[in-house]
C-alpha positions as CSV (number, residue, x, y, z in Angstrom):
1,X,-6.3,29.3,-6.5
2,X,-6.8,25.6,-7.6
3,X,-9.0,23.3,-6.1
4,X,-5.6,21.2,-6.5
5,X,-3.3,24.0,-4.7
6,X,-5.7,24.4,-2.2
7,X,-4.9,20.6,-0.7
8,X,-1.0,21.0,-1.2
9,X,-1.2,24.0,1.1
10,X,-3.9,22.7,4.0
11,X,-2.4,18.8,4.3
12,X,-3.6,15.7,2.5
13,X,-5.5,13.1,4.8
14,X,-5.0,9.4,2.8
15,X,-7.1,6.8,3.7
16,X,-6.4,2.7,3.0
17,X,-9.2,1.0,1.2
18,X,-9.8,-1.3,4.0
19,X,-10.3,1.7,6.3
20,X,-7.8,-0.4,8.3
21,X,-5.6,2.9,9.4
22,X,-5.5,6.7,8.7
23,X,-2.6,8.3,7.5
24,X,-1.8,11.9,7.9
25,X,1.0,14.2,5.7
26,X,2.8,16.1,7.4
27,X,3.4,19.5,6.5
28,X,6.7,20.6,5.7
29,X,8.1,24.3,6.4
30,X,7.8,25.3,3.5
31,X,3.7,24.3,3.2
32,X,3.6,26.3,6.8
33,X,4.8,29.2,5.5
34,X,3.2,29.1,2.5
35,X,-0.3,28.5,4.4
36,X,1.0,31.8,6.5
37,X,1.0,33.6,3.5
38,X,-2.4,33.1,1.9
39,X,-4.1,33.4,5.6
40,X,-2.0,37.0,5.9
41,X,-3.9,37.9,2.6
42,X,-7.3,36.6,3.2
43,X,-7.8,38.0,7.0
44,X,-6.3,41.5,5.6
45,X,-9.5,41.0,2.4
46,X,-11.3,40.1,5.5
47,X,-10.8,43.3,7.6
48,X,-11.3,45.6,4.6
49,X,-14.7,43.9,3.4
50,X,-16.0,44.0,6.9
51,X,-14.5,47.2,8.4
52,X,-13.7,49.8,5.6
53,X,-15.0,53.0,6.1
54,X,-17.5,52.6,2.3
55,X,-18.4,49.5,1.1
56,X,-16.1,47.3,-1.4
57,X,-17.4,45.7,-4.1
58,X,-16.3,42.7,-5.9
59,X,-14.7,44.5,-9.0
60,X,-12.5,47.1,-6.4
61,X,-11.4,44.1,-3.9
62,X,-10.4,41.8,-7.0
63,X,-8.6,45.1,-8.2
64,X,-7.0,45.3,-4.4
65,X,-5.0,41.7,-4.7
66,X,-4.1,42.6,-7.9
67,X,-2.4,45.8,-6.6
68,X,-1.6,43.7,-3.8
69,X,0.3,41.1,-6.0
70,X,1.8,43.5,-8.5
71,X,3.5,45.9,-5.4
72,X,5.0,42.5,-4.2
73,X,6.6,41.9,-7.3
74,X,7.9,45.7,-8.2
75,X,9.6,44.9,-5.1
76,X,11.6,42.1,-6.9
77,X,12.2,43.5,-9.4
78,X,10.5,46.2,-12.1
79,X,9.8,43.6,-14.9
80,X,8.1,40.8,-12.8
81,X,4.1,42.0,-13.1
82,X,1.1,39.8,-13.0
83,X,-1.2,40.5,-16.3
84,X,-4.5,40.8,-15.6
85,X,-7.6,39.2,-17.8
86,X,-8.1,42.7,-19.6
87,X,-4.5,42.9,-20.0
88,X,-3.1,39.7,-21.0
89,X,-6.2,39.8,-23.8
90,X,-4.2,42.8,-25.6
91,X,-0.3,41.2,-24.3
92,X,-1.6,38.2,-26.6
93,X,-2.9,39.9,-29.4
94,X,0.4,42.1,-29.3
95,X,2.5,39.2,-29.5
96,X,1.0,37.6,-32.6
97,X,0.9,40.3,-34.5
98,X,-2.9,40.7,-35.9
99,X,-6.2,41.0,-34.2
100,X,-9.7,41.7,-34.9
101,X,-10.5,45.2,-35.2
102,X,-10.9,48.2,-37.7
103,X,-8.1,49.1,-38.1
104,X,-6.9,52.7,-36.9
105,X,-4.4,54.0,-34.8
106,X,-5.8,55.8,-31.9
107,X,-4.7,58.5,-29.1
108,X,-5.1,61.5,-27.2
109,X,-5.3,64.8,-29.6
110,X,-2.0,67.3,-27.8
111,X,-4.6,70.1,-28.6
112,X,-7.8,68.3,-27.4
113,X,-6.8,66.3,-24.5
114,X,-9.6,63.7,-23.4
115,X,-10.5,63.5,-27.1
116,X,-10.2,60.5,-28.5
117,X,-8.5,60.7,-31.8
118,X,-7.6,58.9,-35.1
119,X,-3.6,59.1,-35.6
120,X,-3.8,57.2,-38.7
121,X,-6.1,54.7,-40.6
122,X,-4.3,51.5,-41.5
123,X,-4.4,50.9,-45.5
124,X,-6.5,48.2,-46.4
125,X,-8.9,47.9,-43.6
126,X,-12.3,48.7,-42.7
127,X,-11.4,52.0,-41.6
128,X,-9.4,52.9,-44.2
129,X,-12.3,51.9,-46.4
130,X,-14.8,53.0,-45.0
131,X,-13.4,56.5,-45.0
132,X,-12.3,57.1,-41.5
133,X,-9.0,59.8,-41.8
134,X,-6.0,60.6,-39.5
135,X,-7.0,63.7,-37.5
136,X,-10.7,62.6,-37.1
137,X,-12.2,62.9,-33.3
138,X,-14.1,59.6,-32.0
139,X,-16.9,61.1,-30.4
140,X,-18.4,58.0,-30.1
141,X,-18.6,54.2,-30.4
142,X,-21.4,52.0,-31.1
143,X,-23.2,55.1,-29.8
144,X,-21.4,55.5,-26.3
145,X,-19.7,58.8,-25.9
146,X,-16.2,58.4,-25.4
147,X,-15.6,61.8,-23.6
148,X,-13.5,60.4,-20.4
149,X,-13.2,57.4,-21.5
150,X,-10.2,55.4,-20.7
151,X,-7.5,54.6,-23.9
152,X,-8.0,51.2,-22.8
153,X,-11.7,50.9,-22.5
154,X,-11.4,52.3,-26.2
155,X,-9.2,50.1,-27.8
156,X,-11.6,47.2,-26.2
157,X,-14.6,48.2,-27.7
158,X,-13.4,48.5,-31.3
159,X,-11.6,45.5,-30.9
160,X,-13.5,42.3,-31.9
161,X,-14.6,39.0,-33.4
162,X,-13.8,39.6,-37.0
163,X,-17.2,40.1,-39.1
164,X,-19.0,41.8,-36.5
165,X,-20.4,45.6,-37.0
166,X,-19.8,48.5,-35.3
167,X,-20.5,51.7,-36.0
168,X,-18.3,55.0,-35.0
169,X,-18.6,58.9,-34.7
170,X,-16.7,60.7,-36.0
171,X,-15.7,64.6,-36.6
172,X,-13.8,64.8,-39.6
173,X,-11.3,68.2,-39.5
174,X,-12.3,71.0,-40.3
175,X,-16.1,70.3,-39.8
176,X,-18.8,71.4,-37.3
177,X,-21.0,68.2,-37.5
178,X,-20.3,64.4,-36.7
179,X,-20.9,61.6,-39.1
180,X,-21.2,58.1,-38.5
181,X,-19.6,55.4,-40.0
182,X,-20.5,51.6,-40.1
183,X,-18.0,49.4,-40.5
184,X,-17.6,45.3,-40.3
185,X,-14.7,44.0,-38.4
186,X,-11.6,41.9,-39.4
187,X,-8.7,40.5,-38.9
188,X,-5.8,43.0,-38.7
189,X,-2.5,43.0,-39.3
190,X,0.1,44.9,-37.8
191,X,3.0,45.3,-39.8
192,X,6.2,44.3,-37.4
193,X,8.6,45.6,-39.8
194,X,8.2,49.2,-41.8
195,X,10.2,50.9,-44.4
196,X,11.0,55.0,-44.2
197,X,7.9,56.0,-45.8
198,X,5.5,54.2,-47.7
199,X,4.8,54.2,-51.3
200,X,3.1,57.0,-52.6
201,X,1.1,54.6,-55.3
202,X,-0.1,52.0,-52.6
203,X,0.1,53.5,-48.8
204,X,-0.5,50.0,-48.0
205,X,3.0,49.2,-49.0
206,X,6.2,50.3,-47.6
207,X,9.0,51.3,-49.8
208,X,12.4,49.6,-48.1
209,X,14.9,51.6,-50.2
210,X,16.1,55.0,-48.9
211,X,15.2,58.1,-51.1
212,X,18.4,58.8,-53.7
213,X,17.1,61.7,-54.2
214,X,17.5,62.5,-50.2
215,X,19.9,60.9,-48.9
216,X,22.0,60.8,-51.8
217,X,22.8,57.1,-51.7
218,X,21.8,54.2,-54.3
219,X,20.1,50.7,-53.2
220,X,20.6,51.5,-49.4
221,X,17.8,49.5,-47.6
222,X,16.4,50.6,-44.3
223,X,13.6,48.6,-42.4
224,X,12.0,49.3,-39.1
225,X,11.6,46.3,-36.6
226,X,8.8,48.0,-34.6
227,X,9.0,44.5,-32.4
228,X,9.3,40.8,-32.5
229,X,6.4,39.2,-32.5
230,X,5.4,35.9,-33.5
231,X,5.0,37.2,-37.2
232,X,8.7,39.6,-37.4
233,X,10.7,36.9,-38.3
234,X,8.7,36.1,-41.8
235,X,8.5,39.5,-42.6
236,X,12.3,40.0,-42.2
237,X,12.6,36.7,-44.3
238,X,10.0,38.7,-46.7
239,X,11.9,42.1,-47.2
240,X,15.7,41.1,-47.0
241,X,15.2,38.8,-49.2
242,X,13.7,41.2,-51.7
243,X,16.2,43.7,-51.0
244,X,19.0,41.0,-51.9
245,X,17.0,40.3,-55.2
246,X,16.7,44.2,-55.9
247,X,20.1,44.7,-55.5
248,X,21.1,46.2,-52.0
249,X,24.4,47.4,-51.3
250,X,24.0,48.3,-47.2
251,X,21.0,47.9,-45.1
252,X,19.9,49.8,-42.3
253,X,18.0,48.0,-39.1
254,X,16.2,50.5,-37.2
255,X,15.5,49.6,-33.2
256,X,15.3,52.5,-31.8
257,X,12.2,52.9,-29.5
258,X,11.6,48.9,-29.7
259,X,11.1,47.6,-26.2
260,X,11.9,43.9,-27.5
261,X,9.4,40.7,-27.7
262,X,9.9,37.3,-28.2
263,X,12.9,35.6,-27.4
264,X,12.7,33.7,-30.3
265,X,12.3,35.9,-33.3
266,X,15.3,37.5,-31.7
267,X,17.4,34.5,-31.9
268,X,15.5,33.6,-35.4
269,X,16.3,36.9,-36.9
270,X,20.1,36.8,-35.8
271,X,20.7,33.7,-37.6
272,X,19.2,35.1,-41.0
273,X,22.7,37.1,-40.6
274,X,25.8,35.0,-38.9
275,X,27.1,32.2,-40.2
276,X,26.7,28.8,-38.4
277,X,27.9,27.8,-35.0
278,X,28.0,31.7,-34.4
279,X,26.5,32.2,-30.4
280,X,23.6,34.8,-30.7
281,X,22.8,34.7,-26.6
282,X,22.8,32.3,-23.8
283,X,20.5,32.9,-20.6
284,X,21.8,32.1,-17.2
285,X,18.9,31.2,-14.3
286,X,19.3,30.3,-10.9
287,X,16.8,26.9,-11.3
288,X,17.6,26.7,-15.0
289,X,20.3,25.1,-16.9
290,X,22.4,27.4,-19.3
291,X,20.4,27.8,-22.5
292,X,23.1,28.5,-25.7
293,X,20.9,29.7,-28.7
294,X,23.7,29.6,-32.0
295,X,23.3,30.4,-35.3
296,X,22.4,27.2,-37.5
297,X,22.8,26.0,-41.1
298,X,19.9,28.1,-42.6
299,X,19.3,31.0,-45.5
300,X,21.6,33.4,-44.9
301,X,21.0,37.0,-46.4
302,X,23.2,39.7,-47.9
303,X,26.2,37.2,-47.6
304,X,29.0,38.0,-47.9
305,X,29.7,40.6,-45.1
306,X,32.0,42.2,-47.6
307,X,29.5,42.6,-50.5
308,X,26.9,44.4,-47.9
309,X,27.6,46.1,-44.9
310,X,25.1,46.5,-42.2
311,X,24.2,49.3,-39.5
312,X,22.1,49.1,-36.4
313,X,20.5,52.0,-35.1
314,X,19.5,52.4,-31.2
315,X,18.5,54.3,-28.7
316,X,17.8,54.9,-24.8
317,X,14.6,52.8,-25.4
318,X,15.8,49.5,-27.4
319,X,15.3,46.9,-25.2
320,X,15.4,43.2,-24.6
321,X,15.1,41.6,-28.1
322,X,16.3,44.6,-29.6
323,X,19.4,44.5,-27.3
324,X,20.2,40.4,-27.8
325,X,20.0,41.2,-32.5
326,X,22.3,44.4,-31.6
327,X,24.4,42.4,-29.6
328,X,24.9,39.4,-31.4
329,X,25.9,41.3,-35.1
330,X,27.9,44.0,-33.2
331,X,30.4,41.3,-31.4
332,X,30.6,39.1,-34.6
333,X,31.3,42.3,-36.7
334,X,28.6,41.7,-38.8
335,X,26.9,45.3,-38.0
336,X,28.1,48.8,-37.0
337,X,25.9,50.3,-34.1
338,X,24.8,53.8,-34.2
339,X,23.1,55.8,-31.7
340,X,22.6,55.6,-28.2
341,X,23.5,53.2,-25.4
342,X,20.6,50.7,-25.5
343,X,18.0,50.4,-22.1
344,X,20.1,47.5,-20.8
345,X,16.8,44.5,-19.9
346,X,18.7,41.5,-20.0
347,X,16.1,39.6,-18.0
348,X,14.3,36.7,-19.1
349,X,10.0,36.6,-18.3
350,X,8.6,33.6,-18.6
351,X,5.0,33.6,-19.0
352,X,3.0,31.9,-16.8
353,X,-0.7,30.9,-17.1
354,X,-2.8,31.2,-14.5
355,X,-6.7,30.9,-14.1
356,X,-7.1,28.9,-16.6
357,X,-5.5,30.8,-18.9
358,X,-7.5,34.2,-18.5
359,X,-4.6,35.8,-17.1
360,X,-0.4,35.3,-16.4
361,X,2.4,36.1,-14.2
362,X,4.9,37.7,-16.4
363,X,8.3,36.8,-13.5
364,X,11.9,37.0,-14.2
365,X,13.6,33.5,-14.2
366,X,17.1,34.3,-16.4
367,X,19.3,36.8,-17.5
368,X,20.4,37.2,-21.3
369,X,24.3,37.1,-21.9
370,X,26.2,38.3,-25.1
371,X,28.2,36.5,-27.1
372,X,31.4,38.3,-26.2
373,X,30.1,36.8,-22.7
374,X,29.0,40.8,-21.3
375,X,26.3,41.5,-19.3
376,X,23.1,43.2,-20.9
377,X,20.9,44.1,-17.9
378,X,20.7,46.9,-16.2
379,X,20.8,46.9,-12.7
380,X,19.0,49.1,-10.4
381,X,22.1,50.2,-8.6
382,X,24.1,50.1,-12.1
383,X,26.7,52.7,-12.8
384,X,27.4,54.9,-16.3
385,X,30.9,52.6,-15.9
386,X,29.7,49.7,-15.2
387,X,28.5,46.8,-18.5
388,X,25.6,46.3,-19.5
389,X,23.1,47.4,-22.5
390,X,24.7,47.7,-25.8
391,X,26.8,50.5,-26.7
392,X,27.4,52.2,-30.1
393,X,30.6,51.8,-31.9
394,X,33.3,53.8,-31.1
395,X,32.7,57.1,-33.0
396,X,29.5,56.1,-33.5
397,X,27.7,57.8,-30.7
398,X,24.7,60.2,-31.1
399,X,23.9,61.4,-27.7
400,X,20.4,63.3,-27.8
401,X,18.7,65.3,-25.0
402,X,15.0,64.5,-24.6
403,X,13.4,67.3,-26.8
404,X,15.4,65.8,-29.6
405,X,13.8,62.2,-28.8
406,X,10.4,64.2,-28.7
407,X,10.9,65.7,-32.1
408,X,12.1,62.5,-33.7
409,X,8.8,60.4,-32.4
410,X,6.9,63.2,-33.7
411,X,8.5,63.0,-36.9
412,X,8.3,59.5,-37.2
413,X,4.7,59.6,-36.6
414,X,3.9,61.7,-39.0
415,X,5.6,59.9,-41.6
416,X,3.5,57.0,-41.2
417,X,0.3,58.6,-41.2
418,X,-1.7,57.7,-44.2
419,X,-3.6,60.8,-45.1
420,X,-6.8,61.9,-47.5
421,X,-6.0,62.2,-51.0
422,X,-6.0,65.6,-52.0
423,X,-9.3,64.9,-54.2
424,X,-11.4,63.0,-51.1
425,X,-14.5,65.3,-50.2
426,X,-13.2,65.2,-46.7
427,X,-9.8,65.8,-47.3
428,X,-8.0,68.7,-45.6
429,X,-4.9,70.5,-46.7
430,X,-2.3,71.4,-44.1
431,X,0.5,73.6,-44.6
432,X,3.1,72.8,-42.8
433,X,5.9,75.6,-42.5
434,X,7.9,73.9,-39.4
435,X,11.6,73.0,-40.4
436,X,12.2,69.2,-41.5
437,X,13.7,67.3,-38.8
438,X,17.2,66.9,-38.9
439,X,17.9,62.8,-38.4
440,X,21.7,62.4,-37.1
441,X,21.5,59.2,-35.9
442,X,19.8,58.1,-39.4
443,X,22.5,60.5,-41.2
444,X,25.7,59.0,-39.7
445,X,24.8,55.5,-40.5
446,X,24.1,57.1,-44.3
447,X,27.3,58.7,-44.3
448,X,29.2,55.4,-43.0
449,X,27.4,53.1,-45.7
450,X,28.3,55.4,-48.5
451,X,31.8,55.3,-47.6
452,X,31.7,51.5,-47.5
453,X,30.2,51.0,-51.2
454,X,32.6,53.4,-52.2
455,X,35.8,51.2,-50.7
456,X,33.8,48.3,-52.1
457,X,33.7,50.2,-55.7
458,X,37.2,51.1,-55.8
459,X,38.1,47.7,-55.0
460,X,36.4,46.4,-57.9
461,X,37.8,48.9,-59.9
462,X,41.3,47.8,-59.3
463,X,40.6,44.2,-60.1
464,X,39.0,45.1,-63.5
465,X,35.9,43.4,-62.4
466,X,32.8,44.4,-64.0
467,X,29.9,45.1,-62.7
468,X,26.0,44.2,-63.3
């Protein structure tokens, strides 16, 4: 607490520079209870440092008023949390989209569980470079085993100030002895929006065109917003607009499985699709004026509507950002939605920086509105029939049971994994004999699109009109 807050709550004596009189502020109600409060928490810190049955030290009693704060706020609601330092160092990194580090994806092996283990390498990075490959075990970093060790603590120490060393153990598949591998930080990118697979000449490039040979359908582009960071909105500019200059007749936006971001790369990303004046979202707060975000006079891609038609896919898990894009081209009937009803968190965070800025209270102060004026969140005592999220088109819907879910994140991941080349000393073949996943969510959006560019072709057809 500030040395500043600290006055407001006990009273402020002021003083005349005569020293003639003495005045004294009287402390409202509100300061009362407010002074009620902190004393509550500091005899209760009190009790515990002098009374508990083993001795507290200072990392477990700050960790106690955290708990303390964050139960408070679940109570309020489930998206109001305070970030701790440790915490709010990886919430800012996520947000801008690049960081120093390695760069490697990194979990917890299903078969070896504690192990620490290499998902995937990002192209172009150290790692990638340096020879680290998906499927490798990180025994240990800059020499300190990492059996036990927390995915956090992890992700901490190979995370850095770009141009620093670090050096980490590996066991490659397939191997029975550890190697390590010395690598120099940098600055990493994380790539906010990602195509269906990626080039098979440069895995460090995404290939935003749907297979022909696959999904039987011609210049169909699909991109994955993975989330909307401070950098999505450039990248979107980036690929639609290379899409448009390749020749796209439909596009696919896939959201499924993003929990949302910022609120304005939603908004930003919205208006690179509706024309202007179009309402993307307003948010409605009790001590905040209605905010209308609409659609201004800026590039607009794959315009007109007619010429390309657009699809949305969701599911159970888009959220937030995801829901306000969703939202705004489904009620302007710029997109078709496909898939599952969305999460339904139509509650605005603000970010709030506290202790000088080392850490923030992340606390609901407004809730997002369509533009059809319908509620998006979800509330906790929210029925099937009630509104909120977004909801797939009619005939549109894809329900799924949760082992379908789990096979689709599986398959996802392991289309994104950048793996050896079949000629790299450590690479290992795998045969996989399991049966290819079966999209239907991704398949009805296909199947939709190439019956629009076939209405679209006929049309020209009758009008004579060629085509280039």
């Amino acid at each position: 607490m500030s040395r500043r807050n600290l006055a407001w709550l006990l009273g402020i004596a002021a003083v005349s520079i005569l020293s003639v009189a003495v005045f004294d502020r009287v402390p409202s109600r509100a300061d009362n209870r407010d002074y009620e409060m902190v004393r509550l928490v500091v005899d209760v810190l009190h009790e515990v440092r002098e009374k508990y049955a083993v001795d507290i030290d200072e990392k477990r009693e700050r960790k106690l008023v955290e708990d303390m704060i964050n139960g408070g706020l679940e109570r309020l609601d489930q998206h109001s949390t305070y970030i701790n330092p440790t915490e709010f160092k990886q919430f800012e990194k996520n947000s801008k989209g690049k960081f120093g580090g390695i760069g490697i994806e990194v979990g917890y092996d299903r078969q070896n569980r504690g192990q620490l283990t290499v998902i995937s390498p990002v192209p172009d990075t150290p790692a990638y470079k340096g020879g680290v490959l998906a499927g490798d075990l990180i025994v240990k970093i800059d020499g300190k085993a990492t059996e036990n060790m927390r995915l956090s603590e992890a992700i901490e120490m190979i995370q850095g100030k770009a141009g620093d060393p670090i050096t980490l153990t590996v066991l490659h598949e397939g191997k029975k002895d550890p190697v390590d591998i010395p690598l120099v930080r940098s600055d990493i990118k994380i790539d906010s929006v990602r195509g269906d697979q990626r080039k098979a000449s440069n895995p460090a490039e995404w290939d935003f065109f749907l297979d022909k040979k696959a999904y039987g359908v011609d210049r169909v582009g699909y991109l994955r917003l993975s989330s909307f960071s401070e950098t999505a909105t450039a990248e979107m500019r980036a690929v639609v607009g290379q899409l448009e200059k390749d020749g796209a007749q439909g596009l696919i936006i896939d959201l499924r499985g993003n929990p949302g971001g910022l609120l304005q790369a939603a908004v930003d990303i919205s208006d690179m699709f509706l024309p202007p004046g179009k309402r993307v979202v307003s948010t409605k707060g009790r001590n905040e004026k209605q905010d209308v975000f609409d659609a201004t006079g800026g590039t607009k891609y794959l315009q007109p509507a007619e010429k390309c038609p657009i699809v949305i896919l969701i599911n159970k898990y888009s959220a937030s950002a995801s829901e306000i894009l969703a939202a705004a081209l489904q009620d302007h009937g710029r997109a078709v939605v496909v898939g599952e009803r969305s999460y339904g968190k139509g509650s605005v965070q603000n970010i709030i920086r506290m202790e000088n800025n080392t850490s923030a209270l992340k606390l609901t102060t407004a809730s997002y509105w369509r533009p059809s004026e319908k509620n998006i969140h979800r509330f906790p005592d929210s029925k099937e029939t009630d509104e909120w999220g977004v909801k797939p088109n009619p005939g549109f819907e894809v329900p799924m049971k949760d082992e379908e879910r789990l096979e689709y994140l599986l398959y996802r991941n392991d289309r994104d994994v950048v793996r050896a080349k079949k000629d790299a000393p450590d690479a290992v073949e795998k045969k996989d004999d399991k049966k290819p996943f079966a999209d239907r969510v991704l398949d009805k959006a296909v199947d939709y699109l190439k019956k629009e560019i076939n209405k679209r072709g006929a049309a020209l057809d009758v009008l004579d009109i060629k085509r280039a």
